[in-house]
C-alpha positions in Angstrom: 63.0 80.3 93.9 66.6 81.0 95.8 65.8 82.4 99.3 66.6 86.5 100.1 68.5 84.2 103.1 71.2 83.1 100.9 72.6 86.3 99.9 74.3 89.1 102.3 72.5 92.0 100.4 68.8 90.3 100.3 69.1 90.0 96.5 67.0 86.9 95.1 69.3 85.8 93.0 68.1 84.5 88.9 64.6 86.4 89.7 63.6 89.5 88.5 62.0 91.9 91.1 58.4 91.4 90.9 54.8 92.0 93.1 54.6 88.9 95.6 51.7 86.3 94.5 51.9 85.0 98.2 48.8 86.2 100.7 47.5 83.8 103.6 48.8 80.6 101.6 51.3 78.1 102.6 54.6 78.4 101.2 55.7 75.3 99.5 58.8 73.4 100.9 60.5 74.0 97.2 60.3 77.9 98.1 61.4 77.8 101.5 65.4 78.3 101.9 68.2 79.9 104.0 69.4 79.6 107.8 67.8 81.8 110.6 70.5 84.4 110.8 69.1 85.8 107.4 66.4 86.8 110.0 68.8 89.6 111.3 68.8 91.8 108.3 65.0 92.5 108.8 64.8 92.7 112.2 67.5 94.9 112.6 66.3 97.3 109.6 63.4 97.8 111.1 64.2 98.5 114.4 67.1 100.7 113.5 65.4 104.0 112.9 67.3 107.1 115.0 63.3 107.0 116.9 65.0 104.6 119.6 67.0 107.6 120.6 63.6 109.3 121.3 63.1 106.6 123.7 65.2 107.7 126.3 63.3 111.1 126.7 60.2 109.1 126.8 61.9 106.6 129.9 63.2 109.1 132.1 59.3 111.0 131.4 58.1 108.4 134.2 60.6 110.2 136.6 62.8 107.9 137.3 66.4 107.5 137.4 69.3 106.8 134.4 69.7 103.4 135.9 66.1 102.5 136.8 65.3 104.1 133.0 68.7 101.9 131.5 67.3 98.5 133.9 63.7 99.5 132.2 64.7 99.9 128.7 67.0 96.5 128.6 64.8 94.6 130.1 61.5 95.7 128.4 63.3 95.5 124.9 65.0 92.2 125.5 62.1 90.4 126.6 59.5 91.7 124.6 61.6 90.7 121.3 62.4 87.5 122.6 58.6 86.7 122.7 58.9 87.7 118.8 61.5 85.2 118.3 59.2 82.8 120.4 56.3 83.4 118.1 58.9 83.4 115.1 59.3 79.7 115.7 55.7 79.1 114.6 56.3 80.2 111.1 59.1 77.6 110.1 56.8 75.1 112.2 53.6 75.9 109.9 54.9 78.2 106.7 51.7 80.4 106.9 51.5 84.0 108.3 51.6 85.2 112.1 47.5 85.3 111.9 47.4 81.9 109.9 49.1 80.5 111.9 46.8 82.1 115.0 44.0 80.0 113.9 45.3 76.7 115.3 44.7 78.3 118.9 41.5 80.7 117.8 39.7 78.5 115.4 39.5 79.5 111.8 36.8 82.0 112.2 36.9 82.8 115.4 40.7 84.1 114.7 39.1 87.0 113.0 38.9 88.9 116.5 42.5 88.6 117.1 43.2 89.8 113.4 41.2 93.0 113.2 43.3 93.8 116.5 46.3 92.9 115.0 45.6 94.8 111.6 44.6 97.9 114.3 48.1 97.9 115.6 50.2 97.3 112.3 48.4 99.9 110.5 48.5 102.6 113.7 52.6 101.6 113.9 52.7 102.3 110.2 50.7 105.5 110.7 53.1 106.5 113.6 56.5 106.1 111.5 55.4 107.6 108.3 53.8 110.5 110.3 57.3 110.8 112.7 59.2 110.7 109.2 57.1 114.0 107.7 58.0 115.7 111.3 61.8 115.0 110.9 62.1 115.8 106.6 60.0 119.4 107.5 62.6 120.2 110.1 65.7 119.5 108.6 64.6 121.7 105.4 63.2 124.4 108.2 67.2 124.5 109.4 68.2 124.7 106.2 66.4 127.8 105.8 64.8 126.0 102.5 61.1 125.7 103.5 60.4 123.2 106.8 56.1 124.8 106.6 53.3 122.7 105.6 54.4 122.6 101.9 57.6 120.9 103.1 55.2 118.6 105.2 52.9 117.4 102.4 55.9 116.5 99.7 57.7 114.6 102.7 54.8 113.0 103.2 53.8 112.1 100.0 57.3 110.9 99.5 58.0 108.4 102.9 54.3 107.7 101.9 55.2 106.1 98.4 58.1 104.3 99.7 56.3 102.6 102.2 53.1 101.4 100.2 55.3 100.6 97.3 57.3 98.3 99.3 54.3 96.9 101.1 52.9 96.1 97.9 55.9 94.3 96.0 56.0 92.4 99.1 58.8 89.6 100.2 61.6 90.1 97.8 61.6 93.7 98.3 61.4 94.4 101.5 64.4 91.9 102.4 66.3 93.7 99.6 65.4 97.4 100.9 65.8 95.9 104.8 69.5 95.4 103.4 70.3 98.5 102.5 68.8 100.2 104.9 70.5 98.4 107.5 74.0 99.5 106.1 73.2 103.0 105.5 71.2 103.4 108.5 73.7 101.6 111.1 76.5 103.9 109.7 74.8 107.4 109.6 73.5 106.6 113.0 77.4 106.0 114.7 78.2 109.1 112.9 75.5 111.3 114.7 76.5 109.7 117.9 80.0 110.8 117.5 79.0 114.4 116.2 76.8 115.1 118.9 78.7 112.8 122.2 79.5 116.3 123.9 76.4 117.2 124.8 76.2 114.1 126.8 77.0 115.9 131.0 77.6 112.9 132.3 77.4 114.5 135.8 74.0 116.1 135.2 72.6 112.8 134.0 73.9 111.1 137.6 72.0 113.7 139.2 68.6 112.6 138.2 66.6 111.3 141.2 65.5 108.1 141.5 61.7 107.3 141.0 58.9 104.8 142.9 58.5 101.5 142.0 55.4 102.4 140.0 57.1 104.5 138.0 59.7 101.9 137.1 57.3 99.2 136.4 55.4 101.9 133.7 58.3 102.6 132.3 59.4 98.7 131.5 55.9 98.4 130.0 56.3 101.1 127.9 59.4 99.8 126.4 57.7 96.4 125.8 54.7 98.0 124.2 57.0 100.5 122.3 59.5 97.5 121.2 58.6 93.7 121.3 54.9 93.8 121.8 54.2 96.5 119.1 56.1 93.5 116.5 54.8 90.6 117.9 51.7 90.2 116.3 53.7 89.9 112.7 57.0 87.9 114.2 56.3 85.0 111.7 55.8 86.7 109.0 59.6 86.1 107.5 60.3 83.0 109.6 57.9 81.3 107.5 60.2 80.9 104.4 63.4 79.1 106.4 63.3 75.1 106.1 61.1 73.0 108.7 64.1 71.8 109.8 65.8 75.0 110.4 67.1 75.3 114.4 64.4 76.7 116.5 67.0 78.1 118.6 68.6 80.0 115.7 65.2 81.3 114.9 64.5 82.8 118.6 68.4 84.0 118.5 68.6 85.6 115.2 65.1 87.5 115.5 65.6 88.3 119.4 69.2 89.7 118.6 68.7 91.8 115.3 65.5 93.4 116.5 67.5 94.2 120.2 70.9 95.4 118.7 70.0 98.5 117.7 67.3 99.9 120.2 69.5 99.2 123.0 72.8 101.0 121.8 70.2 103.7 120.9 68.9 103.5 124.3 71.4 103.8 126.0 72.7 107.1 123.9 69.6 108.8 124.3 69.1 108.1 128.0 72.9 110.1 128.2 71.1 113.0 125.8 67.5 113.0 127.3 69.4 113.1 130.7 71.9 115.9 130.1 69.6 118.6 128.6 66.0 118.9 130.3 64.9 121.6 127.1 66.0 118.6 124.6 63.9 115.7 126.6 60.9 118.1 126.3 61.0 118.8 122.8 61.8 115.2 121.8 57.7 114.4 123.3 56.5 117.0 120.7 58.3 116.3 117.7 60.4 113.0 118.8 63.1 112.7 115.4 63.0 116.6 114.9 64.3 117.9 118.3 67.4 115.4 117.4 68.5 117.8 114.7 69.2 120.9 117.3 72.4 119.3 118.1 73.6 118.9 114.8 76.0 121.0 112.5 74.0 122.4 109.3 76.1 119.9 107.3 75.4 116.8 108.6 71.5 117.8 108.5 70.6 115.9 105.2 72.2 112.9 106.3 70.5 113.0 109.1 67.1 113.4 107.2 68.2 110.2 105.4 68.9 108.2 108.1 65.8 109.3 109.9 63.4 108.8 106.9 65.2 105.5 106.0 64.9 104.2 109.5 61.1 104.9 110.2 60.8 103.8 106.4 62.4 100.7 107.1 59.9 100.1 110.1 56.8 101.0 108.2 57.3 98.9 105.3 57.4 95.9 107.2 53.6 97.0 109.0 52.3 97.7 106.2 53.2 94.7 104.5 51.9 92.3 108.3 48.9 94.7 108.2 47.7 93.7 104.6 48.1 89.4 106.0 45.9 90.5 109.0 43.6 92.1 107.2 43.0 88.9 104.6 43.1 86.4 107.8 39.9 89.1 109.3 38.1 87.7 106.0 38.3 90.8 103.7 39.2 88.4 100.0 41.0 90.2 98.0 44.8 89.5 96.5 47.5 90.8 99.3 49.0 93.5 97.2 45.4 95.3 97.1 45.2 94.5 100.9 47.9 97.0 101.3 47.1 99.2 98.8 43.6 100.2 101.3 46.4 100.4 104.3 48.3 102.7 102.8 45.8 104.6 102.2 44.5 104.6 106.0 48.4 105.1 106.8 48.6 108.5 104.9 45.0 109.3 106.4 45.9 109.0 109.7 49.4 110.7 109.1 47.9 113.7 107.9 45.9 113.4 111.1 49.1 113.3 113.7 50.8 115.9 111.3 48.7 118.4 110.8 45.8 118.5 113.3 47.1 116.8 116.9 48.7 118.6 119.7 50.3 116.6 121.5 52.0 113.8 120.0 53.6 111.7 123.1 50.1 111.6 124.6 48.5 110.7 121.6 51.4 108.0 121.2 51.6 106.4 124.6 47.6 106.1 124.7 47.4 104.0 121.5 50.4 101.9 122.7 48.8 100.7 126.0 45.0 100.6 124.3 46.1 98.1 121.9 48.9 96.5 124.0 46.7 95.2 126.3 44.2 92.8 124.0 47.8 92.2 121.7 49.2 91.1 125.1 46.2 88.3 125.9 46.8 87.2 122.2 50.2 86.9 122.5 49.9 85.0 125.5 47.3 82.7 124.2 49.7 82.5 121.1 53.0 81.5 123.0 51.3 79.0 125.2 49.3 77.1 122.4 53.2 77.7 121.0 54.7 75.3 124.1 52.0 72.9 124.2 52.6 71.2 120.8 54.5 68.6 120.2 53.8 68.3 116.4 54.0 71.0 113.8 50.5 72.2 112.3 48.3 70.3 109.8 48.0 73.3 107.2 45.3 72.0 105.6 43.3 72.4 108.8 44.5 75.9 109.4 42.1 76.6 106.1 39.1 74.4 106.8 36.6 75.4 109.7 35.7 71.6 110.4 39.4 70.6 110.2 40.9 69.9 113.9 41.3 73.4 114.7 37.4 74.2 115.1 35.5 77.2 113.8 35.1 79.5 116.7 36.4 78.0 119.7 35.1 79.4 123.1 38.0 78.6 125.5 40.5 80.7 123.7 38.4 83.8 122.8 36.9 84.0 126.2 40.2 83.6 127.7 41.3 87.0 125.6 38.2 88.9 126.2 38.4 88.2 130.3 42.4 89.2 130.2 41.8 92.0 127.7 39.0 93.6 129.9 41.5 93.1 133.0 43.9 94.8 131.8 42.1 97.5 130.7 40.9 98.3 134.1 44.6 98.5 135.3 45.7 101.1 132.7 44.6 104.6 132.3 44.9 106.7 129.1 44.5 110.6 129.4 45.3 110.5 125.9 41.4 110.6 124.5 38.2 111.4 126.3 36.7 108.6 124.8 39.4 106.8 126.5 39.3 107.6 130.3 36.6 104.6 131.2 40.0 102.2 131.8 41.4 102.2 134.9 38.3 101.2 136.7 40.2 98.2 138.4 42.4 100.3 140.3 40.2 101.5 142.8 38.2 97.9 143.9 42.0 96.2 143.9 43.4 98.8 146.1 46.0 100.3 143.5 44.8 103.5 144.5 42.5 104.8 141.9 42.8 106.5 138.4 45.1 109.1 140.3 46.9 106.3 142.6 50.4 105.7 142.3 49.5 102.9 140.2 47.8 104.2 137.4 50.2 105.3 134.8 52.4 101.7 135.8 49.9 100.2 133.2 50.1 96.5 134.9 47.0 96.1 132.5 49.6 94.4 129.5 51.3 92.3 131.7 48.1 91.3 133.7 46.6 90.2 130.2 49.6 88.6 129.0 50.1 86.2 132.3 46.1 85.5 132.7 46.0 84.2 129.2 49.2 82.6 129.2 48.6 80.8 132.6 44.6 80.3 131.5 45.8 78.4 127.8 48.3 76.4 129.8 46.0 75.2 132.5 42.9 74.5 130.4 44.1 74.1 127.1 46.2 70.8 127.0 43.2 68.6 126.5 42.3 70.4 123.1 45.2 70.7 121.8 46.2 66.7 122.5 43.1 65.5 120.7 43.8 68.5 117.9 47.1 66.2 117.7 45.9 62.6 118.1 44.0 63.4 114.7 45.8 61.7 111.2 46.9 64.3 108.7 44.4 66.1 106.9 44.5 66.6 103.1 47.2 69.1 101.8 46.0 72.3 101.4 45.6 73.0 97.3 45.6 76.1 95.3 41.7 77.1 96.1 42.7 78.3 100.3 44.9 81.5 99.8 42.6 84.2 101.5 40.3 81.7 103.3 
């Protein structure tokens, strides 16, 4: 097979398009091809979608200033995408998926808790995007004066819908041929809104925003990391696991790091001057986040728009989808991958309907299911990146399949590490987003941060408190395991009979 690597447009060339045979198996060395900067053209497809303008709005909502929100946005997109390219490295080191690959650090079985959180996340991103891409087609056609109701709604929806499960379920070749295109027609619709819409940027008005507290800053920078780095994390090896073993580890933190942090932060950076000029535009951006983008536009740029908008989150959601459907095969569910993301597309038009046509109050809704999850993807991340430094050696693949292989069955160290960080962190958050959801926080008060309505409790310390405990906690106490893991001769290579085990 010749790698989607080699070729500028994604194109695997002398092989006819067809539905990827690979699920939770190891790719063979004969398969695996390419340098690490063909890692840019997914990365940056999916994290070029015109949402990062939306961002902006959603930074300076803490109340802080253009500078605090510009210092908050860089540094939370930045470092949060260089812990993908971190975890990136794992997948040239071991050739298996993000939650294969997991196993080495959870045990084979007892990586299953990690994976139904991971699968949560993918599949609620996926929902999210598809859902933000219905809002956007209905109000381009409702400027258009050519419907923009909920008949406009359900055939946008049924359309960003079939794009996305059809890619997630062709898989691979696919998706780096679509994350090729996208990129192009994306990148240049998006410098062409920019240009059409620069004068409403008050550059004055923006300088006049106050400056915020320090809690407000440090929620913001969370935000971004949940909204950006954290919210890919879980799925950052994923593509990295068809380069060469011998492919530069550097290049592979680079070349994901840079194409997923290109985009976001020229997009940033735009929609901080937008968000920042116009107070009515920042407002309507929380309840209908691509949307409210269009009331700057002239009526003939509007379908282009719609294209780069649906394109964008399309881009985005096909890459979920396709992560979701490996976690959900490494949480034990046995059945071929394409089928795996069949059922999540299914769940992703469920829950879209959900966000489109029932919920209020979409930035609430959003921001609480961004730091509910964050917060356990954050102690698994951590466990992840540490296990990641520790090793000297890559991983016995064999053993990543076998429960009595040198990676254990359900290891205690690691899953009680997660659980203790996870239910930190959740007492230093608060989501007002769900009823059901208004137990967290219940650290603030006995630590001194002031309570549920303190001036910590929207800084959501809670995902970087669970990130740090279990880093620091695998690093102190999990040398020992992971030496003797090592000191162990090569296990038999894994044959045709492990794919979904």
């Amino acid at each position: 097979m010749t790698s989607p690597y080699e070729s500028p447009d994604g194109a695997v060339t002398g092989r006819p398009l067809q539905v990827e045979t690979h699920g939770l198996d190891v790719i063979a060395d004969a398969e695996r091809r390419g340098t690490p900067r063909g890692l840019f053209w997914p990365w940056f497809g999916a994290n070029v979608s015109v949402l990062g303008l939306s961002y902006g709005a959603f930074a300076l909502g803490f109340g802080i200033s253009f500078r605090q929100a510009l210092a908050a946005g860089v540094l939370g997109i930045v470092a949060s995408f260089l812990l993908c390219g971190l975890v990136a490295v794992a997948g040239k080191r071991g050739s298996a998926p993000t939650m294969v690959l997991s196993r080495a650090a959870y045990g084979v079985r007892g990586n299953r808790l990690p994976s139904v959180v991971s699968w949560l996340l993918t599949v609620g991103w996926e929902t999210v995007l598809i859902a933000l891409a219905t809002m956007a087609t209905a109000t381009v056609f409702g400027r258009l004066g050519r419907g923009g109701g909920t008949e406009t709604e359900v055939v946008g929806l049924v359309v960003v819908a079939a794009l996305t499960v059809v890619g997630g379920v062709m898989g691979f070749d696919l998706i780096m041929r679509l994350q090729t295109w996208i990129t192009l027609v994306t990148g240049v619709l998006t410098i062409v809104y920019i240009a059409l819409v620069a004068d409403h940027v008050h550059v004055g008005t923006v300088a006049d925003i106050p400056a915020g507290s320090a809690q407000e800053f440090v929620g913001a920078l969370v935000f971004m990391m949940t909204g950006f780095g954290l919210g890919w994390v879980n799925a950052a090896a994923d593509y990295s696991r068809y380069l060469p073993r011998g492919s530069s580890g550097r290049g592979v933190v680079g070349w994901t790091a840079f194409g997923a942090s290109l985009a976001p932060l020229v997009l940033l950076v735009f929609g901080l001057l937008l968000a920042g000029s116009s107070e009515q535009l920042a407002t309507a951006i929380a309840a209908d986040p691509i949307g409210a983008l269009t009331t700057l536009l002239p009526t003939w740029f509007l379908v282009p728009f719609a294209v780069v908008a649906v394109l964008g989150l399309v881009g985005g959601a096909v890459l979920d989808i396709y992560s979701s459907g490996l976690a959900l095969l490494s949480a034990g569910l046995r059945v071929p991958r394409y089928l795996a993301a069949l059922f999540d597309g299914v769940l992703m038009i469920a829950g879209a309907v959900y966000i489109v046509f029932f919920a209020d109050d979409f930035l609430g809704q959003f921001m609480g299911f961004l730091t509910t999850l964050g917060v356990p993807i954050a102690a698994w991340a951590g466990v992840m990146l540490a296990d990641l430094a520790l090793r000297r050696r890559d991983y016995d693949e064999g053993d990543l399949y076998r429960p009595h292989g040198r990676y254990g069955d359900v290891p205690l160290l690691p899953l009680s590490l997660t659980l203790a960080a996870t239910a930190v962190g959740w007492g230093l958050v608060t989501n007002t987003a769900a009823d059901w959801l208004t137990w967290q926080g219940y650290l603030l008060q006995p630590l001194g941060l002031g309570g549920r309505t303190g001036a910590w409790a929207y800084a959501n310390l809670g995902v970087l408190a669970a990130l740090a405990l279990a880093f620091l906690g695998t690093l102190l106490l999990g040398r020992r395991r992971i030496r003797e893991q090592e000191a162990q001769p090569p296990g038999p290579v894994p044959g045709e009979e492990m794919p979904n085990r």
